[in-house]
MIKOL-140193 format. One line per field, with one value per residue (C-alpha): residue number from 1; x negated, y negated, z. Coordinates in pm, whole numbers, plus 32768, in hexadecimal, padded with zeros to 4 digits. Example, Ala and Ser with C-alpha at 12.3 -4.5 7.8 and 13.67 -1.06 7.14 Angstrom:
<rs>
sekol	1:2
px	7B32:7AA9
py	81C2:806A
pz	830C:82CA
</rs>
This chain:
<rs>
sekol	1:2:3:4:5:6:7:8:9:10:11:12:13:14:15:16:17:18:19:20:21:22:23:24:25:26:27:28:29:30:31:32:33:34:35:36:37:38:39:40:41:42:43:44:45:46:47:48:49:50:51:52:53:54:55:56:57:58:59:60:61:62:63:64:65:66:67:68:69:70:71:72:73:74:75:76:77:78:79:80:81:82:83:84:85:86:87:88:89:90:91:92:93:94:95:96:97:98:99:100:101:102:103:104:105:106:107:108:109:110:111:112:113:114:115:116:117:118:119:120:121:122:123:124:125:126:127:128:129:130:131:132:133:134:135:136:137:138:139:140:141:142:143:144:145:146:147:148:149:150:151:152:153:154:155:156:157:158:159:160:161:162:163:164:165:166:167:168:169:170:171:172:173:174:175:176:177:178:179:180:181:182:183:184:185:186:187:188:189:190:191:192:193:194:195:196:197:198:199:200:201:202:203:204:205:206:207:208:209:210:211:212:213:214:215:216:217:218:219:220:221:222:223:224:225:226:227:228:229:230:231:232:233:234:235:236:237:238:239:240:241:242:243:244:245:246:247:248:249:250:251:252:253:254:255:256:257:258:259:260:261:262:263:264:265:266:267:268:269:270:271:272:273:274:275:276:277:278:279:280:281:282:283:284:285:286:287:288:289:290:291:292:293:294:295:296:297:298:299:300:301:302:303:304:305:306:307:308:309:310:311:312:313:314:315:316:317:318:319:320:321:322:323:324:325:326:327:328:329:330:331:332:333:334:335:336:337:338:339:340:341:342:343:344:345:346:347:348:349:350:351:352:353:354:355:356:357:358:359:360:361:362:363:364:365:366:367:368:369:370:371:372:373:374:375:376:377:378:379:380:381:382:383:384:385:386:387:388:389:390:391:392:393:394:395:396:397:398:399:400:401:402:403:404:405:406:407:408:409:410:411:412:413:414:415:416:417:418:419:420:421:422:423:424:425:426:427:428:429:430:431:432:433:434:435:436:437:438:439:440:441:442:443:444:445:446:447:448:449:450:451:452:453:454:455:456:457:458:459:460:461:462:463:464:465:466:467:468:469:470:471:472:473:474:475:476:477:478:479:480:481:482:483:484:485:486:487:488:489:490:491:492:493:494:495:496:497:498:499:500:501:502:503:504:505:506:507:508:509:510:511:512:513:514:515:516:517:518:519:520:521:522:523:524:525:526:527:528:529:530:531:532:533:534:535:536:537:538:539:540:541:542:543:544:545:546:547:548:549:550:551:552:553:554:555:556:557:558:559:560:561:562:563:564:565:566:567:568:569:570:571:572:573:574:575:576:577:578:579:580:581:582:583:584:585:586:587:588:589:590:591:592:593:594:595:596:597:598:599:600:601:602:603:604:605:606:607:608:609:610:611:612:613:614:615:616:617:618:619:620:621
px	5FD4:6083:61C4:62F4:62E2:63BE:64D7:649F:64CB:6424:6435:63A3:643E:64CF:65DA:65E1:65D9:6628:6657:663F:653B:6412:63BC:626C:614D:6192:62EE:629D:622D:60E5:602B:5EC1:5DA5:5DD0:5CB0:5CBB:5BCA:5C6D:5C15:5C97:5CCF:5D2C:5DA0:5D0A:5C35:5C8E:5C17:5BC0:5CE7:5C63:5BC5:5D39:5DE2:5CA3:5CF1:5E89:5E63:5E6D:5DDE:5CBF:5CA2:5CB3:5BE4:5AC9:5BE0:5CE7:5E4B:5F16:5F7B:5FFA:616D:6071:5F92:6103:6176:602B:6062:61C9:615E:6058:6180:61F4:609D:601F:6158:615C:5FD2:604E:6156:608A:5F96:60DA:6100:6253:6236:6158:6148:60B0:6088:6001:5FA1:5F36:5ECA:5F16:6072:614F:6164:62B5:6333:6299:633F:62AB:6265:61BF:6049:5F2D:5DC9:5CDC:5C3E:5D6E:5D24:5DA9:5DCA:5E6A:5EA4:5F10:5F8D:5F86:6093:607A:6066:61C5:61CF:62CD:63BD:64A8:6443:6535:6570:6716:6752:65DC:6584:6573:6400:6389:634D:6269:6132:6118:6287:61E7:61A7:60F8:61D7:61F4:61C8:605F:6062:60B2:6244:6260:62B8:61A5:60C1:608D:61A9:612A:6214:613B:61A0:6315:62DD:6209:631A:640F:6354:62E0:6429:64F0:63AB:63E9:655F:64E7:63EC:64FC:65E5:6692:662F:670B:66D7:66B9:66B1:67F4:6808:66B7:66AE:6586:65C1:64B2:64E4:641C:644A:639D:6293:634B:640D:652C:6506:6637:6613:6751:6717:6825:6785:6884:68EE:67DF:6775:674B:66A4:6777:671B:65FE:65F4:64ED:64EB:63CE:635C:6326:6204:6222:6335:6419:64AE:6350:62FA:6421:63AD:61FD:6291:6318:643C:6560:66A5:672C:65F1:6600:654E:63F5:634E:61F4:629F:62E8:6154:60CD:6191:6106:5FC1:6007:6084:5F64:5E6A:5EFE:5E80:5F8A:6052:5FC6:60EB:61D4:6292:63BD:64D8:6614:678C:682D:6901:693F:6A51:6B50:6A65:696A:68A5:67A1:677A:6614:6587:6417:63E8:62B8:61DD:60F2:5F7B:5F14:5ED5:5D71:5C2B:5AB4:598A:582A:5737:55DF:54D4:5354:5256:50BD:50B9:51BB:51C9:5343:5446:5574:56C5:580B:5981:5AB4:5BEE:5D52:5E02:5F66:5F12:6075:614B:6108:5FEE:5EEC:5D76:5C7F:5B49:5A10:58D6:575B:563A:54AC:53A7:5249:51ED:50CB:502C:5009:5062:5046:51BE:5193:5137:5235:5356:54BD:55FB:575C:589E:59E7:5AD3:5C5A:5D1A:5EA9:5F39:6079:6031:6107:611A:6105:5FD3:5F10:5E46:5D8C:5C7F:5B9C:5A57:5940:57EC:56D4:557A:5415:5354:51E6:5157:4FE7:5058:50F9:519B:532B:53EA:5529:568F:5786:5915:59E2:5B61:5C2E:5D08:5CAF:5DEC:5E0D:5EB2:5EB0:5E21:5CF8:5CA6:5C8E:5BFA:5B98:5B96:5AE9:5A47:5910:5816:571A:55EF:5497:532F:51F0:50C2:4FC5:4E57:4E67:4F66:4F5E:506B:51C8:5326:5431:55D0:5682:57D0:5850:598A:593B:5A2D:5A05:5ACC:5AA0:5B0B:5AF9:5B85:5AB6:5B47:5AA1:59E5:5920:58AF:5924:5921:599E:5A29:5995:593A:593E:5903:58DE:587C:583A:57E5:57BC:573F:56B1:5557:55C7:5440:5387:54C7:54AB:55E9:55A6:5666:5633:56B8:56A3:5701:5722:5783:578B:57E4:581F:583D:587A:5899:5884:5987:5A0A:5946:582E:571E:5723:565F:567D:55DD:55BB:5556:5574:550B:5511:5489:5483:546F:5410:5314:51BD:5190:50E3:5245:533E:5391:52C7:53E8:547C:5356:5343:5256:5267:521C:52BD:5395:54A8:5397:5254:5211:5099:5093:50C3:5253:521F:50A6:50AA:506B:4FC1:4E17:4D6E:4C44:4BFA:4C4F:4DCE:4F11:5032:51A3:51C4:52C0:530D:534C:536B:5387:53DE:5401:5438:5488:54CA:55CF:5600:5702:565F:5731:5886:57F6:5676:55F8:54AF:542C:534B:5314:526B:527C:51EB:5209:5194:5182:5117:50D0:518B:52FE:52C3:51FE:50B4:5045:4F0C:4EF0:4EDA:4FFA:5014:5048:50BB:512A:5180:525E:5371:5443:55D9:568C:580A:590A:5A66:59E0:590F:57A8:569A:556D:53B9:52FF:5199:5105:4F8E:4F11:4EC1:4DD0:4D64:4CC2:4C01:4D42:4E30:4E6A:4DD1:4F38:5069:51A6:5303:5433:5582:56E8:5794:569C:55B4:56C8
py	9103:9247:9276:9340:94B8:952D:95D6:9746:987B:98AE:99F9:99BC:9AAC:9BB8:9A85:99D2:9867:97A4:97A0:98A6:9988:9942:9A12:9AB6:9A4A:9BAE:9B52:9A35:9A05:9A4A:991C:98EB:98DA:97A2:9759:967D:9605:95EA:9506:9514:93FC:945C:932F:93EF:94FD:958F:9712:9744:96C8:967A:97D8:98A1:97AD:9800:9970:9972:989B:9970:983C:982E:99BF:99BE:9874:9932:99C5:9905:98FC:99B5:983D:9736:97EC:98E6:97B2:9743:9879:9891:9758:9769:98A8:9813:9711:9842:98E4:979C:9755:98C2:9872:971F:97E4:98F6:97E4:9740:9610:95F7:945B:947E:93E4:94C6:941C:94C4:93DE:944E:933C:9224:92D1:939B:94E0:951F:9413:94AE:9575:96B5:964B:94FC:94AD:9496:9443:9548:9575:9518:9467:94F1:9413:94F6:93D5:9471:9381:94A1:93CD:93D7:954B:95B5:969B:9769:96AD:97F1:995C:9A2C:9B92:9C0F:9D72:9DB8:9F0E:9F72:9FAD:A115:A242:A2FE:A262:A2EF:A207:A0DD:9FB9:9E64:9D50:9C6E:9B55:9BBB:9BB8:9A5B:9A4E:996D:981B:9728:9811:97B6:980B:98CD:9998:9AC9:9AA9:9AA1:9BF1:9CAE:9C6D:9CF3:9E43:9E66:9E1D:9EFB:A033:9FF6:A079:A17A:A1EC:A21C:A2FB:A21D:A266:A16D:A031:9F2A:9DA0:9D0B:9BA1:9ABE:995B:986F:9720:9611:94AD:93AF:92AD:9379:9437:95A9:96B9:9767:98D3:99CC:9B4E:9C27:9D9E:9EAE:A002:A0AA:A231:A302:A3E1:A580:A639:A6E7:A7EB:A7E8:A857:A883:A842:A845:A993:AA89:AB87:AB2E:ABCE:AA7B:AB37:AB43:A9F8:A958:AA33:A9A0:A844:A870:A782:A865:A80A:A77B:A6BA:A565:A4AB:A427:A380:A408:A552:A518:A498:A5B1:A69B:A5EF:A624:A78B:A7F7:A6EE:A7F2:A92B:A87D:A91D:A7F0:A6C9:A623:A641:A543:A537:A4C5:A441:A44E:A31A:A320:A3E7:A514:A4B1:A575:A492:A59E:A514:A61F:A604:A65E:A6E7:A6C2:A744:A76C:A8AC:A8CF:A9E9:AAFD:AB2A:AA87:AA8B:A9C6:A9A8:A8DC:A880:A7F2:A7BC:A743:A746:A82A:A941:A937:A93F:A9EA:AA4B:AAC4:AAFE:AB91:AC0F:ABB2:AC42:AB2A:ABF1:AD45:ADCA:ACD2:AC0E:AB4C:AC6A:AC19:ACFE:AC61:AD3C:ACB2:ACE4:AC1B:AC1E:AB2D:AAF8:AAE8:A9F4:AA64:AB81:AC48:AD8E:AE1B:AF1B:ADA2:ACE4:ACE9:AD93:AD83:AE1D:AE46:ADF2:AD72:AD8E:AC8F:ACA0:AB4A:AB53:AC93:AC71:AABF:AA33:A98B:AAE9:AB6C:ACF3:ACE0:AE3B:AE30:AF34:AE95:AF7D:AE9A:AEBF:ADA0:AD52:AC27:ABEA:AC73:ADAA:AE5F:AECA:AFDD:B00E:B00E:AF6D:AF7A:AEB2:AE70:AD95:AC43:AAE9:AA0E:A89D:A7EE:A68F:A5EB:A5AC:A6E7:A86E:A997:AAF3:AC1D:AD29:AEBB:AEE8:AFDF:B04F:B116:B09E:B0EA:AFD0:B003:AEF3:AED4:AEA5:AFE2:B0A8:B15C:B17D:B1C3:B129:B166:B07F:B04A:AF15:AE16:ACCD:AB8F:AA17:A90D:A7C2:A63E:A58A:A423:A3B3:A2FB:A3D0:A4FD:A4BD:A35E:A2CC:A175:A194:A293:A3B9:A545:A627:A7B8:A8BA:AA0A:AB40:AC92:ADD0:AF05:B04E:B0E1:B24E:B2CB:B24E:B24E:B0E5:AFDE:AE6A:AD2E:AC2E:AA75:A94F:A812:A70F:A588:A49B:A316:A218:A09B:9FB7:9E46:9D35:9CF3:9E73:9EF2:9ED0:9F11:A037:A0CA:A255:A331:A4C8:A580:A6F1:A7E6:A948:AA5E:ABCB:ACAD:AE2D:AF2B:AEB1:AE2B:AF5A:B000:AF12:AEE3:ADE1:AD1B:AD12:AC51:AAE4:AA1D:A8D7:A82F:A7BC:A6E2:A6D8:A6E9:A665:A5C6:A5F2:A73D:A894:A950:A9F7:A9A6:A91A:AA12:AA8F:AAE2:AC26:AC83:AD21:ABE0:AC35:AB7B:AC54:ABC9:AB49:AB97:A9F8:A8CE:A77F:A691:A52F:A44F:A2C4:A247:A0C6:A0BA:9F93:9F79:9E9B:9EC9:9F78:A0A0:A064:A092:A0ED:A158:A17C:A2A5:A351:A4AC:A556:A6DD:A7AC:A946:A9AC:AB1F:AAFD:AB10:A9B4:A8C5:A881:A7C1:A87D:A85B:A71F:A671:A66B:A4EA:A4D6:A361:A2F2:A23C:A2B4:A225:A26F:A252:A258:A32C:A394:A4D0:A42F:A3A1:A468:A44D:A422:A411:A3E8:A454:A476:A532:A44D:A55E:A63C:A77C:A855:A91D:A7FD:A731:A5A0:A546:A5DF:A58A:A5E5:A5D8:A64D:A5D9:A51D:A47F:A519:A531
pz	792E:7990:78F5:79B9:7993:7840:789B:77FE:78A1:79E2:7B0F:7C56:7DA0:7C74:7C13:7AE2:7B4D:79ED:78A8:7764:7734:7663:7524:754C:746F:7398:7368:729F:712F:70FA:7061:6FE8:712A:71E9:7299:73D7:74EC:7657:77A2:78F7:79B0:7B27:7C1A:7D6E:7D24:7ED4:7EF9:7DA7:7CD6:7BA0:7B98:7BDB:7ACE:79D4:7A41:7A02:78B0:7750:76BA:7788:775D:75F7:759F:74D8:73FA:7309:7315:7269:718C:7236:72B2:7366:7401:7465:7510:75CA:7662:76BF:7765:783B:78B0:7962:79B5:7A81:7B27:7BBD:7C1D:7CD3:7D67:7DD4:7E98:7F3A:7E4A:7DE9:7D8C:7C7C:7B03:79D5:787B:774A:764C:74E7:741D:750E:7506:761C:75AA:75F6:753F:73F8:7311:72A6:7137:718A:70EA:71D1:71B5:716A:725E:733D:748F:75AC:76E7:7833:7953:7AA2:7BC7:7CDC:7DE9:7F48:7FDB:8060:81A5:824A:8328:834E:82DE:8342:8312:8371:83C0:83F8:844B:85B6:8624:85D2:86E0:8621:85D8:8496:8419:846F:836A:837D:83D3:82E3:8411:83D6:8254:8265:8282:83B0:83F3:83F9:82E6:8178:80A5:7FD0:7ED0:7F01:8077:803A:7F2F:8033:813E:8088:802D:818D:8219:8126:812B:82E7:82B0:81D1:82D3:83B0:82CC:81F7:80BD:7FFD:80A5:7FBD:7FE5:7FE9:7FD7:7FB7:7FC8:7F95:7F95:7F95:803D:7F73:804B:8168:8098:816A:80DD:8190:8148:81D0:8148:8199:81C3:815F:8208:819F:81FA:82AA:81D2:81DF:80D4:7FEC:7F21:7E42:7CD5:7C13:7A6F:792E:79F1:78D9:796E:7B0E:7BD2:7C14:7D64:7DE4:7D86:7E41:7F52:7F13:7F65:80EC:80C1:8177:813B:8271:82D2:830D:81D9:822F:80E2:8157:8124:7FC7:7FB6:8055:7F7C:7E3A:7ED3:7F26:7DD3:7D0F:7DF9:7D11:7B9A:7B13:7A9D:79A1:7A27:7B27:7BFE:7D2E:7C6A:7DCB:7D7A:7D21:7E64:7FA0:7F8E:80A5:81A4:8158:80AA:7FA4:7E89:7E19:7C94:7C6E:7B00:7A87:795B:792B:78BB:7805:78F0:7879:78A7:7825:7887:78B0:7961:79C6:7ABE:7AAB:7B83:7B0B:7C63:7C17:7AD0:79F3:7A50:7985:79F2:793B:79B3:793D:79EF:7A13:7AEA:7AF6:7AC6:7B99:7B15:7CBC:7C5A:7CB5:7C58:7BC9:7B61:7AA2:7AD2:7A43:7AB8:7A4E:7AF6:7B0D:798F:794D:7AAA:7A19:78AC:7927:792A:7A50:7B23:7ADC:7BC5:7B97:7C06:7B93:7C27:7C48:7D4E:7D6C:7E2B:7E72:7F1A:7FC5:80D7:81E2:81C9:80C5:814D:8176:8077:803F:7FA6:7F51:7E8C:7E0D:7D90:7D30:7D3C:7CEF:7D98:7D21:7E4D:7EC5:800A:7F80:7E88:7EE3:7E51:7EC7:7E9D:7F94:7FA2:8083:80D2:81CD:81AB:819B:8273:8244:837F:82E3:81A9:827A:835F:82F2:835D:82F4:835D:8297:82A1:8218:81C2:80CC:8082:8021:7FC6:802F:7F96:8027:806B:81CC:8228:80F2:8074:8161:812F:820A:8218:82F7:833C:8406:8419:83C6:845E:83D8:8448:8368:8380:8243:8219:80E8:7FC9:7EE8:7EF2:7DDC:7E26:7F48:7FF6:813A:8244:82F4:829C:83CE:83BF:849B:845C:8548:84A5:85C1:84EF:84E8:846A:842C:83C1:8508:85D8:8652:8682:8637:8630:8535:857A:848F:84D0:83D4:83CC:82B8:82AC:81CE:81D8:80B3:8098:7FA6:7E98:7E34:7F47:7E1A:7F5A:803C:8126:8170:8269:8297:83AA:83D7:84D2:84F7:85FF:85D3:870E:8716:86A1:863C:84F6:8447:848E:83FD:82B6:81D7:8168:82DC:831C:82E5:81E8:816C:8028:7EE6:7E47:7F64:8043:8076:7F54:7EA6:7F26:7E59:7E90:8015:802D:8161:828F:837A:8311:838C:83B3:827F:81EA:8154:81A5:8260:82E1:843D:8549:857D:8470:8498:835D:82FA:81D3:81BC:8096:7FFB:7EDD:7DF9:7CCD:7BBB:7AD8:7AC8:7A4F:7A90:7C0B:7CB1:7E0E:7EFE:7FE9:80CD:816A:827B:82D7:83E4:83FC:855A:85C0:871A:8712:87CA:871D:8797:869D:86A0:8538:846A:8404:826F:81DC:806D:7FDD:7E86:7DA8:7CC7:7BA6:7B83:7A6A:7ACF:7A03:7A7C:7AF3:7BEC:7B98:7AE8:7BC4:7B87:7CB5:7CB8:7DD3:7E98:7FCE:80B8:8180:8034:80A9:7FF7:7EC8:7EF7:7D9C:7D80:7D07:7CDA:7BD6:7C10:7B49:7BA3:7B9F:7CE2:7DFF:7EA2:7FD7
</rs>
């Protein structure tokens, strides 16, 4: 039979309810192995019971390994006293019986030296009792409701904390955070829970539950200092985090700050550090304490595909080169080796681009770049060197845009044209919506970007506008969204001179790895006559892909793409649409998942490859 629970030390609502507290299992002497086999026996096994006591229990965790002697089997068990009763309380059983019996015997009535079998036999008997629900749940001094959509917080009514619902103790906790985070919302940056009571009626199987709010002053930043800077200016970076003195505190402030400054990769650490209390103008002086990384950075990386070939690319970085977080990275790229080993056909690129955050907002970046590139492609061959310069402006954590000059000079050498040299100059706008959890592998939200590009031909004389449009999706489900579904679709038209007098790479072409898969890098386009492949004045591409997680780090896909290039700025569809489908393998890291697509054309012509194999790092999109 169950015996009463032992009276040892036990928190449930952040209160200690009873009793001493427990030595851990390390705190005790050290004995030889005690070995021990364990059963559960669970009265009512409702919503998976017996599974979430399993799941709490360190004797039913660590049954494959012995105890450190029998004071460690002992302190294992008095432990899981604790550990289960939380579980019952967390699943609104407050009336329940635990017994732990080693050897026939109640564990808590043994002392730590006493003998025991080897093996030991563990018995764990749980007696659940009735479920309890909430016959008050009450919140005093609650928080007004918000005017600005962007204070508002869940109500705890709908987390559970409401008369009549199952009193759960993870309700009561999550009331209290939402009630005290709703104040906060609001400008009171030091409201705290006063008074909590949570008492359970046995004879009714309900629990009275009564949270008292203090909110406190209403807060107003103070100033903010900034310490651990040793190479940053700490004026400026008081400045980089938009909190004015004066302002009414808003805690998404203090988050989007974080995120602001985390943007710079400056810091290895660095977090908002509030005053204890208000000044007696209920000013809040705020602490940025931060931790540097070494200004300097080297790296190198890699992608192949059977198509393309490898491609290796390496950089130097100076992420603080002024002493304001400004960026200057060095880069040097080679590609195509493998398709071919001739040096003068492989491609090139060098450069280097300077960005400086913090002009004019601190959510306004300049960015200025020069790249000088040699291009080797079936379609052509691209020498040219480019420089551009304008500012990148985020409005939220969610939508940017950009705003940039460009211009450059180039020489084509194709079959179709011959040899031609270009210079353009042009201003190029984007505007971009990006809700994804994660760039490089995510499960759910949207991708949205739009980019228009007016420029000028200077050799022929000819004007030209350039859109894109491009949307991405994601949907995940299952347990850790371990299956997700993601689409692409992009389009693009191109309006002015004919195509013999725009530049090659204005053009658009399709093909490649973030693509159409089981095509060769910009292969797809539009035919001539003479039998050679030229960019199109209209685009239109889209991908569907199947994502499962079999493991934590092992997951695989399936895909397939489809990409048109059309010779009319509107599509005609004229020419065939390109299929590519596949599957792929990902092996997850923290950097995002390194990717191997396999890939076939699913209308080969006549120069397209039987299969193509990618690898890269991140998702295809």
């Amino acid at each position: 039979m169950a015996a009463p629970l032992p009276a040892h030390a036990f928190e449930i609502f952040g209160l200690k309810l009873f009793g001493r507290d427990e030595p851990a299992e390390e705190d005790l002497v050290i004995g030889e192995p005690q070995n021990y086999d364990v059963e559960f026996a669970v009265s009512e096994d409702e919503d998976g019971l017996e599974r979430k006591l399993r799941g709490a229990s360190t004797l039913w965790a660590d049954r494959e390994e012995p105890a450190s002697g029998a004071a460690g089997l002992l302190a294992k068990a008095r432990g899981d006293y604790r550990r289960l009763l939380a579980t019952l309380y967390s699943e609104g059983r407050y009336g329940g019986t635990i017994s732990i019996r080693i050897d026939g015997r109640e564990a808590a009535e043994l002392a730590p030296d006493a003998t025991l079998a080897e093996p030991a036999t563990v018995l764990v008997t749980v007696d659940p009792g009735p479920l309890f629900t909430f016959r008050e749940a009450e919140i005093v001094n609650q928080a007004p409701p918000a005017t600005n959509r962007r204070d508002e917080v869940d109500d705890p009514r709908d987390e559970g904390f409401a008369a009549g619902e199952v009193a759960k103790s993870g309700a009561v906790l999550r009331a209290e955070r939402l009630a005290v985070e709703a104040w906060r919302q609001q400008g009171h940056a030091k409201a705290e829970i006063a008074d909590r009571r949570v008492e359970a009626a046995h004879d009714a199987d309900v629990i009275d539950a009564r949270i008292t709010v203090d909110p406190g002053q209403k807060a107003y930043y103070g100033p903010v200092t900034v310490e651990g800077a040793e190479r940053i200016d700490p004026e400026w970076l008081a400045w980089m985090t938009g909190l004015r003195q004066g302002q009414e505190y808003d805690p998404d402030d203090i988050k989007r700050a974080g995120t602001r400054i985390a943007r710079l990769d400056v810091f290895r650490a660095a977090r908002f550090q509030e005053a204890e209390m208000l000044d007696a103008n209920g000013m809040l002086p705020i602490t940025y304490i931060v931790q540097e990384r070494l200004p300097r950075r080297f790296g190198v990386g890699g992608t192949y595909s059977t198509i393309d070939g490898l491609g290796l690319e390496t950089f130097w970085l100076h992420r603080n080169l002024f002493g304001r977080a400004e960026r200057l990275r060095v880069e040097a790229k080679v590609a195509g080796i493998g398709e071919t080993f001739k040096p003068d056909e492989f491609t090139y690129r060098v450069g280097a681009t300077f960005v400086k955050p913090g002009v004019y907002t601190p959510d306004t970046d300049f960015t200025a770049s020069l790249f000088g590139d040699r291009e080797v492609l079936d379609a052509y061959t691209r020498t040219a060197v480019t420089a551009t310069g304008g500012f990148t402006h985020l409005f939220s954590e969610e939508l940017s845009a950009k705003l940039f000059l460009m211009g450059g000079r180039a020489r084509f050498d194709d079959d179709e044209f011959g040899r031609r040299d270009f210079t353009t100059v042009g201003v190029s706008g984007s505007l971009s919506y990006d809700s994804r959890d994660n760039a490089a592998d995510a499960t759910e939200g949207l991708f949205l970007e739009a980019t228009a590009y007016p420029f000028y031909e200077f050799e022929y004389g000819n004007p030209a506008f350039k859109a894109t449009a491009e949307a991405r999706a994601y949907y995940g489900f299952g347990a850790e969204n371990r299956f997700v579904l993601a689409g692409r679709l992009k389009l693009g038209m191109l309006t002015g001179p004919s195509i013999a007098q725009l530049p090659p790479d204005m053009l658009f072409f399709a093909g490649g790895g973030g693509s159409v898969r089981g095509y060769g890098y910009r292969n797809i386009g539009v035919p001539t006559a003479a039998g050679n492949v030229i960019g199109g004045r209209s685009l239109a591409e889209a991908s569907v892909e199947a994502r499962v997680r079999v493991t934590d780090s092992i997951g695989v896909v399936g895909f397939v793409d489809a990409g048109y290039v059309g010779e009319d700025t509107i599509p005609s569809f004229n020419e065939d649409v390109r299929v590519g489908a596949g599957v792929g393998l990902r092996y997850i890291t923290g950097l995002g998942p390194i990717r191997l697509d396999v890939a076939v054309p699913l209308d080969r012509r006549e120069g397209d490859p039987s299969v193509g194999v990618y690898v890269g790092i991140g998702q295809a999109f």
